[in-house]
N, C-alpha and C positions, 0 to 999 in steps of 0.2 A: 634369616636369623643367624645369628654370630653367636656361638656357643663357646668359648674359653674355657679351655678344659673340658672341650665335650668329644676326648678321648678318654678321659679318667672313668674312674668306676660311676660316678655320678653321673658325669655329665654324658657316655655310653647311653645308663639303662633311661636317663631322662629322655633323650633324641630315642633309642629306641620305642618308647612309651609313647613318644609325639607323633611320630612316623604311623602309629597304630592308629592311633584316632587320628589323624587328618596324613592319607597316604600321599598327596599331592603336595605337602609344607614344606616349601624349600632349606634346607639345612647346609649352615656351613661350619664344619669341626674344625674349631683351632686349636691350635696344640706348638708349643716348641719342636716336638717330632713327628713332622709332615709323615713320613711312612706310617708311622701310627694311626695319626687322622684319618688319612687316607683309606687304610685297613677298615678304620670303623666306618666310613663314607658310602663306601663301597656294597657291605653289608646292608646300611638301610638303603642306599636304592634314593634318588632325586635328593642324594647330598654331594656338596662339593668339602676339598679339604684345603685348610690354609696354614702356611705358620706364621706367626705370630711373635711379637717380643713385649712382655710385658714392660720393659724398663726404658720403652719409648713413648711419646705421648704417642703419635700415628698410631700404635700397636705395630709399626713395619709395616703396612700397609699401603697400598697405592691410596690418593684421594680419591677416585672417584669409583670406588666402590660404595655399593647398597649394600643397606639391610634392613630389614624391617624391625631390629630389637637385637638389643645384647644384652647374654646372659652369662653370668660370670658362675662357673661350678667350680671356682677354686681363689683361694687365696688371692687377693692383687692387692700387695701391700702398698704399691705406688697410685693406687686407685685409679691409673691410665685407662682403665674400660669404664670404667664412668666419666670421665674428662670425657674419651671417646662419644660417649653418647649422648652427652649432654649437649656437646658443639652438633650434632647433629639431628638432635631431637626425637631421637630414639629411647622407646621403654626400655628398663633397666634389671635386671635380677639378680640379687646376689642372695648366698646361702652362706658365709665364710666367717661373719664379724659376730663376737660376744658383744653383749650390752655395755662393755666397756669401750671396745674397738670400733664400736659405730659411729663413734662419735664425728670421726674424720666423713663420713658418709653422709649423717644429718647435716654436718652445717654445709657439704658441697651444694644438698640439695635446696636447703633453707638460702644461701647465699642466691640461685640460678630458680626459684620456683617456678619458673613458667617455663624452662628450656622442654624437660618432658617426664614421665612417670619414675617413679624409682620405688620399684619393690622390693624392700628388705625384708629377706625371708629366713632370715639364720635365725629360727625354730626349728624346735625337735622335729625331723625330719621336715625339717622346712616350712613347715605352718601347720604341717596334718594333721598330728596330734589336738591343735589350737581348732583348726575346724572342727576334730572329732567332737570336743568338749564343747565348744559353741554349739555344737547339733544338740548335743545332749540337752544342756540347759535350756534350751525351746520349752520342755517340760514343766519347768519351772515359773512362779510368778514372781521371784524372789530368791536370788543364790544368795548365803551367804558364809560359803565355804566351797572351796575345790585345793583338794590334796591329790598330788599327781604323783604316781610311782616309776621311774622305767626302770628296769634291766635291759643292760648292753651287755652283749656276749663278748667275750674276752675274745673273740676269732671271728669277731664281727663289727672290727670298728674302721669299717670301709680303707682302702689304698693308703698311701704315701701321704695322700692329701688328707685325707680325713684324721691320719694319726698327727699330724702337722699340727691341724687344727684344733682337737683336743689339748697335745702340747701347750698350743700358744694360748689356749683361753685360762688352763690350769696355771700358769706362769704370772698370767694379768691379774689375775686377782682369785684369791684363794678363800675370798668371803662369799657368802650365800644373798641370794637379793631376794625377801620375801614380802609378801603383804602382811601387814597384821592391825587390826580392828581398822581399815583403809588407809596406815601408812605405809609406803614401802620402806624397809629396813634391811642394813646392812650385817649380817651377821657374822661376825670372826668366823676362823673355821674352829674351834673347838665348839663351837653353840651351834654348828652345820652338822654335828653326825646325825645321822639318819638310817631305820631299816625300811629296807621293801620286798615287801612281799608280794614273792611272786606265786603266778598261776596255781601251781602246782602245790603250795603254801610254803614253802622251803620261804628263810627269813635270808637277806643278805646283806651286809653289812655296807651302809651306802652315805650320800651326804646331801643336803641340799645345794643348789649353786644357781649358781647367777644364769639363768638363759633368758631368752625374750620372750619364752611362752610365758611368764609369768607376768607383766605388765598386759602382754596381750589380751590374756585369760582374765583379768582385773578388770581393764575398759570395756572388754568384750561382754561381759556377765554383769557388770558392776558389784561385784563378791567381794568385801573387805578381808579376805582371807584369802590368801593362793599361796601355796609352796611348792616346791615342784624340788620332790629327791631323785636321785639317782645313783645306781648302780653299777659298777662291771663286774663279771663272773657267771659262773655258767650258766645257761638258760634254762627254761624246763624242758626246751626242743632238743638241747645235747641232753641233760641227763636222763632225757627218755632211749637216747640212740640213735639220736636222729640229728642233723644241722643245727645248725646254732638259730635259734628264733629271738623275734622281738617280742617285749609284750610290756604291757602299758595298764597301770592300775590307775581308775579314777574316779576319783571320790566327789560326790557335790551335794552338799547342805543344803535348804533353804523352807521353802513353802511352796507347795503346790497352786494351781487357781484356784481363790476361793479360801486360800490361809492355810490350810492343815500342814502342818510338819513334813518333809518331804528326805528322805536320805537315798541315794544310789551307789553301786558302786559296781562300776565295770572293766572290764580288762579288754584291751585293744590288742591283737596279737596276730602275728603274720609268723608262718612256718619259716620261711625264706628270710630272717633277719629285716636290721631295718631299710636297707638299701631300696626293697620294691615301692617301700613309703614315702623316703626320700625322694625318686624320683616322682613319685604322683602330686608330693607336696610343690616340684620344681615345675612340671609339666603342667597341674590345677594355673601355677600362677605365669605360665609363658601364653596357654589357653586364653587368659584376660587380657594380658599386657597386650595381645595381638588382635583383642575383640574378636578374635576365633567364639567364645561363648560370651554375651550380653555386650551391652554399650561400651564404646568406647574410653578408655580411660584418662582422664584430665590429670595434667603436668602435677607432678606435687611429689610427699614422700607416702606409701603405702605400706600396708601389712597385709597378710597374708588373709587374717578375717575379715579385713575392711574390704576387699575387693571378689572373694569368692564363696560362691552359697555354697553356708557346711551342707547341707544336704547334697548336694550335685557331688558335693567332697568325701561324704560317706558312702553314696551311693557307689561314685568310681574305686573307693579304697574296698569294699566289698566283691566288689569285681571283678578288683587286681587280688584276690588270696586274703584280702583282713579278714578276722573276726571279731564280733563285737558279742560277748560274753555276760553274763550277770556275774558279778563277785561272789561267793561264798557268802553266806553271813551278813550280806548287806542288806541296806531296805529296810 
């Protein structure tokens, strides 16, 4: 497997994570800084390291190298690692594009349907959260509300790459993308502020925005209602004295089996910020893309819920340090 960028902080603790559950999965780190790669290769033990240029279609590459899937853990604005895998019919992963920026992604894949998988996983923490919340609603015989909270730690918003990313999605567009009674809508940013409250009950001043968990979280539930705000500033893990933590509020309306009125609300929170989620949201879906867990995957464009059982996904995010909380006052 071809991991781009899987020297950075992502695409690191994701190969680390892989390496854990399947010890024998061959890994190759790419990276523009072979020593770097290298360095991480080394560590996990049955990886090799390569460099890379994203601004070639080959990627620099000799032809006749294998792999069994490439996974993109960072920005490729020339989309040459998808060219790459498409010509060779290799599954796909990316975590890097807003709901604006994919667009160049979908019609590659709509144009080539049959070439092979492409899992667009740029969700909060890559789909985790979207799995979390699809576990949840199991519960339910009828969602028709989910309001999502995060806080990000101001000293937690992953490497070079990940501040890039943020950058470039906040530049694209400065409106919020929500559901409301089953339309999605675009809201200016003056009609996007938002607070969230976190764990701990501390309010902080936040906004709604455009991410993919929110269409996701719509088709996924069929809930004519999703928002999804978000935050930066401190977490309740620093203001306790401790690392900066994730944590994740989630609300879900609907009717229980049977009718009766149904309200939850829970908080998703990892001590270790969101990084260890990310990688479990990247690893759940390289896991699939490889038929490492259940059947094979068919050529097309996927999502992170379409293709992995939230259960299997909460189960491993419990595993890896989550918790999953009752809310204060909810219910």
């Amino acid at each position: 497997m071809l991991m781009l960028g899987g020297s950075g902080q992502a695409g690191t603790e994701t190969a680390a994570l892989l390496r854990r559950w399947y010890p024998t999965l061959p890994l190759t780190i790419a990276g523009r800084d072979l020593d770097r790669a290298r360095r991480v290769a080394d560590r996990l033990g049955a990886a090799t390291a390569v460099r890379v240029d994203l601004t070639r279609g080959d990627l620099g590459r000799p032809a006749d190298e294998r792999y069994s899937a490439v996974v993109a853990a960072l920005w490729d604005e020339r989309l040459h690692g998808l060219r790459y895998a498409q010509r060779r019919g290799l599954p796909y992963l990316s975590v890097s594009s807003g709901p604006v920026d994919i667009a160049p992604e979908v019609v590659m894949g709509a144009q080539n349907t049959g070439a092979a998988p492409i899992l667009l996983a740029s969700h909060w923490c890559a789909g985790a959260l979207t799995l979390a919340v699809s576990h949840l609603a199991r519960e339910y015989e009828r969602v028709d509300a989910v309001r999502i909270g995060a806080v990000l730690d101001e000293r937690d918003t992953g490497g070079p790459a990940g501040m890039a990313d943020l950058e470039r999605w906040s530049a694209t567009t400065s409106a919020a993308l929500v559901r409301r009674d089953g339309v999605f809508t675009w809201l200016p940013a003056p009609d996007a502020r938002a607070e969230v409250i976190a764990s701990d009950g501390t309010a902080v001043p936040g906004e709604y925005i455009a991410i993919l968990d929110v269409p996701s979280i719509a088709h996924a539930t069929d809930a004519p209602n999703v928002h999804f705000a978000f935050a930066v500033g401190a977490s309740t893990g620093r203001r306790r004295g401790g690392p900066a933590s994730l944590e994740v509020r989630i609300d879900i309306e609907g009717a229980a089996p049977g009718g009766a009125p149904l309200r939850t609300g829970r908080y998703l929170t990892h001590a270790a910020g969101q990084r260890p989620l990310t990688a479990l949201g990247m690893a759940l879906g390289v896991e699939r893309l490889l038929a490492l867990r259940g059947a094979p995957v068919p050529p097309g464009i996927h999502t992170p819920e379409a293709l992995v059982d939230p259960a299997h996904a909460v189960e491993r995010m419990l595993e890896g340090g989550a918790v999953l909380t009752d809310a204060p006052g909810a219910g």
